[in-house]
C-alpha positions in Angstrom: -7.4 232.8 -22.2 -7.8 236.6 -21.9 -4.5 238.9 -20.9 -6.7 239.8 -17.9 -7.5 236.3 -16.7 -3.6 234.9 -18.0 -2.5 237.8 -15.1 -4.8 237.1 -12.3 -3.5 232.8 -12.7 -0.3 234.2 -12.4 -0.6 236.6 -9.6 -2.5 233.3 -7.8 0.6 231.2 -8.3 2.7 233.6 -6.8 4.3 235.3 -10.1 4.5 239.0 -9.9 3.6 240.4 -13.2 4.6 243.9 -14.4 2.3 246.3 -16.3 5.0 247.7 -19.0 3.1 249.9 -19.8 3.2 251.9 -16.8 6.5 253.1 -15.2 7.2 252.8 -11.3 6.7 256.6 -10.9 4.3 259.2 -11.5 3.9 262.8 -11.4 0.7 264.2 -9.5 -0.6 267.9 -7.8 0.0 268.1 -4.6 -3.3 268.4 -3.7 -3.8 264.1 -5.3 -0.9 263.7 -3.0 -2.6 264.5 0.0 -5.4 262.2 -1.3 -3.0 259.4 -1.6 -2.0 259.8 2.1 -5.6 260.5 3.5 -6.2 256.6 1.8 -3.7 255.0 4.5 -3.1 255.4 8.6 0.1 253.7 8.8 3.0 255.7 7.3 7.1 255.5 7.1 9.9 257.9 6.0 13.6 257.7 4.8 16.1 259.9 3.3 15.8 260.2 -0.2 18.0 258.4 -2.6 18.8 261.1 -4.6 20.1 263.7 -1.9 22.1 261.6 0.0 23.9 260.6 -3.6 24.0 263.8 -4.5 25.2 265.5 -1.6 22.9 268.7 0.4 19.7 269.5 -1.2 19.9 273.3 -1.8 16.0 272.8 -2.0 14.5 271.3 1.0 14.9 268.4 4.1 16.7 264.8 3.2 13.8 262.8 4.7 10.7 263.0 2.1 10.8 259.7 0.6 7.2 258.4 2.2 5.9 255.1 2.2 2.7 253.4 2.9 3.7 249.8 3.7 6.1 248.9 6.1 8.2 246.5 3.7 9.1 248.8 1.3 13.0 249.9 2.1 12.6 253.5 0.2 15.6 254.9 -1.8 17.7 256.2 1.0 18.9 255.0 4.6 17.6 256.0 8.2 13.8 254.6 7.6 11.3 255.1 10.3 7.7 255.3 11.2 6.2 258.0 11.6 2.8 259.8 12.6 0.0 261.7 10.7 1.6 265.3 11.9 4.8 264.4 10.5 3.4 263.0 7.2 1.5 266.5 6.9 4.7 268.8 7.5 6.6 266.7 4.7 3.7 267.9 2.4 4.0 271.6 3.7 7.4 271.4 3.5 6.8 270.1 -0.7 4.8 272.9 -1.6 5.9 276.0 0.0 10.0 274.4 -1.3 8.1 273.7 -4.7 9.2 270.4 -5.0 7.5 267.5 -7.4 5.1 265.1 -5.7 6.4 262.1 -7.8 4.4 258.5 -6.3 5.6 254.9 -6.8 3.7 251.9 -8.0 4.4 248.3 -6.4 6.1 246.0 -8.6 3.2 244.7 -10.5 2.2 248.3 -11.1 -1.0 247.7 -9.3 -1.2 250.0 -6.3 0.7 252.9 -5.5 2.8 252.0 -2.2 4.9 255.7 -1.3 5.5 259.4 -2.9 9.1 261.0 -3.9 9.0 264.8 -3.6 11.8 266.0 -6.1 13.5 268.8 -7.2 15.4 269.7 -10.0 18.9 270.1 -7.6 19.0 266.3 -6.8 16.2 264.3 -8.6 17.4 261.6 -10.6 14.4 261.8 -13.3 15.7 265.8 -13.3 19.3 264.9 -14.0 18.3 262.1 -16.1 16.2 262.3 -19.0 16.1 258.8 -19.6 14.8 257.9 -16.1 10.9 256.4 -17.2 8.3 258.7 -15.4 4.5 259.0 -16.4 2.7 262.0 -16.5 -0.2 262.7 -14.0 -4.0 262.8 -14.7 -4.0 265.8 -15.1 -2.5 269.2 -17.1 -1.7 273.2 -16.7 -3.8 275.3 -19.3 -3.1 278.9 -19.4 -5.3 281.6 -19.9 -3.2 283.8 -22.3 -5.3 286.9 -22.6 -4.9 287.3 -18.1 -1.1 286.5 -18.6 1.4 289.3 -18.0 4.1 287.1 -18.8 6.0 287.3 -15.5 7.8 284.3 -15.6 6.9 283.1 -12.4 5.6 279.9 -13.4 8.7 279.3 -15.7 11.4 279.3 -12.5 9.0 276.6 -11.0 8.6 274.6 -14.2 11.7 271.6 -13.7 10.1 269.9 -17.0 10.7 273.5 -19.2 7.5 273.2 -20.4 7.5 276.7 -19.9 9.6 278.9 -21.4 10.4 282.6 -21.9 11.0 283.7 -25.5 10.9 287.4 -26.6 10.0 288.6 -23.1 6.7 286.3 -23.7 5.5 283.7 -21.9 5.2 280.1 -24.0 3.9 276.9 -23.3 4.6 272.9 -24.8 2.2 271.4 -24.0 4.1 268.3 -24.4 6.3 268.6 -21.9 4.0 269.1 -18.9 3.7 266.2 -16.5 1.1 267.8 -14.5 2.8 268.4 -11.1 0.5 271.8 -11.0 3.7 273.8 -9.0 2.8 276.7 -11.8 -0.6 277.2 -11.0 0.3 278.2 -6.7 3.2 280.8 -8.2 1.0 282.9 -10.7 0.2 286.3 -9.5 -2.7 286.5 -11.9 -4.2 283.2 -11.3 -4.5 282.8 -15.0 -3.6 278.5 -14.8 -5.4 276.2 -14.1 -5.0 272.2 -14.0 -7.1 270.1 -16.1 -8.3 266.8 -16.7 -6.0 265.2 -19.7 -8.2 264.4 -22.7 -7.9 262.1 -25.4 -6.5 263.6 -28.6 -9.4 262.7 -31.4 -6.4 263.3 -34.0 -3.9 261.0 -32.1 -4.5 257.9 -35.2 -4.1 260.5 -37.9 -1.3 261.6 -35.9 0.7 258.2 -35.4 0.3 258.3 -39.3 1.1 261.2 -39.9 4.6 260.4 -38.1 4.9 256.9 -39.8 6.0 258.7 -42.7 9.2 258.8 -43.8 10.5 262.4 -43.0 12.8 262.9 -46.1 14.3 265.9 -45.0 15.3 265.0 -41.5 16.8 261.9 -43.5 18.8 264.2 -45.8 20.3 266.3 -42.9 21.8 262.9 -41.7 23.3 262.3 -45.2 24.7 265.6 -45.9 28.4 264.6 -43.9 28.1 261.7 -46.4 26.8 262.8 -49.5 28.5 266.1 -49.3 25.6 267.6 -51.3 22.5 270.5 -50.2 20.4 269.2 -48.4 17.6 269.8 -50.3 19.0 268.6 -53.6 19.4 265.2 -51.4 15.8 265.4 -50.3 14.6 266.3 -53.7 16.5 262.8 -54.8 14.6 260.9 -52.2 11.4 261.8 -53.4 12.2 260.5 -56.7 13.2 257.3 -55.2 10.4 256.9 -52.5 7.9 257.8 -56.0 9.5 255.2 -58.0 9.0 252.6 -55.8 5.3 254.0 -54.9 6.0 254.6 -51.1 4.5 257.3 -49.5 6.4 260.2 -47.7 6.9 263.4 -45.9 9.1 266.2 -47.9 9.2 269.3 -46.0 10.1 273.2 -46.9 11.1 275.8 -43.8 10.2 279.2 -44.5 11.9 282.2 -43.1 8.8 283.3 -41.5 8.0 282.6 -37.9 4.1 281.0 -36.5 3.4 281.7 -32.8 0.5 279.6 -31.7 -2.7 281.7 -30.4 -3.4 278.3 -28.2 0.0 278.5 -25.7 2.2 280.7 -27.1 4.6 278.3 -28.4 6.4 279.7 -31.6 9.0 278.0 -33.8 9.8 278.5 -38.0 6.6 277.6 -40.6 7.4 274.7 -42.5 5.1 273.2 -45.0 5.1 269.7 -45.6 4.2 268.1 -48.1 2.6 264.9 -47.9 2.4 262.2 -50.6 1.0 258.6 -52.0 2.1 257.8 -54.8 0.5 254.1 -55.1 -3.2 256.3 -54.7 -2.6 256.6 -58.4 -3.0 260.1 -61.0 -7.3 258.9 -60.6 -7.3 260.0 -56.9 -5.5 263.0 -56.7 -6.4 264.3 -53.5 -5.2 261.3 -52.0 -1.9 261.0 -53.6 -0.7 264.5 -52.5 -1.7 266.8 -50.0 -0.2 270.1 -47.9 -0.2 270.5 -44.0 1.8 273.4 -42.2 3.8 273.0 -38.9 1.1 275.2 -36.9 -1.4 272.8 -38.3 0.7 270.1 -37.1 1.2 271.5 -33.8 -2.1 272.6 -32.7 -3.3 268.9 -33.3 -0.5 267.5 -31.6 -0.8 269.8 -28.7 -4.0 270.9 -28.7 -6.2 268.3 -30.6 -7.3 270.8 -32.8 -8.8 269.5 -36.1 -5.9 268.8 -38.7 -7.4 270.2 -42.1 -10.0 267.9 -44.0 -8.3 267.0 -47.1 -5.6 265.9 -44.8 -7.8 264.0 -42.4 -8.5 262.3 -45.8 -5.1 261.5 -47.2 -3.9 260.2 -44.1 -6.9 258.0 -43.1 -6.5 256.6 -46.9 -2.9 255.8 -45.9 -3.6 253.4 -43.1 -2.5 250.6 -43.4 0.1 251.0 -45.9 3.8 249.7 -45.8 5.9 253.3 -45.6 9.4 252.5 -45.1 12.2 252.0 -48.1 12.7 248.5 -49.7 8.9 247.3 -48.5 7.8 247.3 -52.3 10.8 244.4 -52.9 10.2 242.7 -49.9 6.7 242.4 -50.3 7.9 240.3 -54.1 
């Protein structure tokens, strides 16, 4: 029996079945938000969880937890019905107090039932890093070469995906969940929100992380070893080559990258990637070179990682990377 046909038994005999993959909240623009409420004509407020924990909202109004169904209790007391004109000020009230339009899935993740509008004052998710919260359809792109670097769009930005550094404006990617509040505060109109695309390098990617980062492990067993650090991750590699695993070893430079893409800038560090069971016959894919920009711009960008790299690591698939696999596999 499929997954899809296992869940719609299920949901017949009454079981409520959650999607894991999906979290109960999202983050969407303001402008999907008003989408979401044009779908319904029956609507309901409370107070929202968060402020009335918290204390006074130095942001905006208690009541902007909105619901669509009328058995839903919300996060905070004092729920009501309300009408269309009301539902409308709430989402005046969101944008011109920048707060994040943050919906709510049902309990089988199957329809979205009600919309949070958070700020970084009171918000759980805000206060919480390990609160689960998706990221919307869609994501800010800036035009760099329009950009004045005001910082506008960093004092909106509660996910500090956007950041000031050097008096210049830069951008991870990464972090943005899409809630658009940047692209209403720039004076230059230089953002603009996109649809989120697939990332053609993400499989190289997910292999490229699966190796064992040897220096990261070092800088964990400095306390211990009481040793450099690189001596230590220079002994790994001899021990991840002896027993033919492959490996990440990695050498910061004292030079700087900034990324021509968003701005984003950190210290170059060339890794050095390596396979050892590819054999001295196949040298390109037993050892190949990748910088941290590199890295970066295919992480955040989708940019194309270098050929001989796409090579080594698509040769890799597949192949047991952590310590110990070669005796276990005996």
């Amino acid at each position: 029996m499929s997954h899809e046909h296992e869940m719609e038994d299920r949901a017949r005999e009454g079981i409520v079945v959650v999607n894991s993959k999906l979290s109960m909240h999202y983050v969407c623009t303001h402008a999907k938000a008003r989408q979401l409420v044009q779908a319904h004509q029956h609507f309901w407020v409370c107070n929202c969880g968060c402020r009335e924990s918290h204390g006074p909202c130095a942001r905006s109004r208690m009541d902007v937890c909105l619901m669509f169904t009328p058995d839903d209790p919300g996060s905070g007391s004092g729920k009501r019905e309300i009408d269309l004109a009301e539902v409308l000020a709430i989402l005046d009230e969101a944008e011109n107090k920048f707060l994040v339009a943050r919906p709510w899935r049902n309990d089988d993740r199957s329809a979205t039932v009600g919309i949070c509008f958070c700020c970084d004052d009171c918000c759980g998710y805000f206060r919480d890093p390990d609160e689960r919260c998706d990221k919307g359809e869609l994501v800010a792109v800036t035009d760099f070469a329009a950009c004045t670097h005001c910082s506008a769009c960093v004092d909106v930005c509660y996910f500090h995906a956007r950041t000031m550094s050097a008096d210049k404006l830069a951008v991870d990617a990464q972090r943005c969940y899409g809630c658009g509040l940047c692209v209403g505060v720039c004076p230059e109109n230089c953002i603009r929100m996109v649809p989120v695309q697939p990332n053609s390098m993400q499989a190289l990617l997910d292999a490229y992380d699966s190796l064992p980062d040897l220096l990261a492990m070092a800088w964990q067993m400095r306390a211990v070893a009481r040793a450099d650090v690189y001596r230590i991750q220079d002994e790994l590699r001899e021990e991840y080559r002896r027993q033919g695993l492959p490996f990440r070893w990695s050498m910061p430079y004292r030079r700087p990258f900034q990324c021509d893409l968003c701005g984003y800038n950190n210290t170059e560090v060339l890794h050095e990637l390596e396979n050892p069971a590819a054999g001295e016959a196949a040298p390109a894919l037993r050892q190949v070179e990748v910088s941290e920009l590199a890295v970066h711009q295919a992480r955040e960008h989708g940019a194309s990682l270098p050929e001989d790299v796409q090579a080594f690591l698509r040769h890799l698939g597949g192949h047991s990377v952590g310590p110990g696999a070669a005796a276990a596999g005996e």
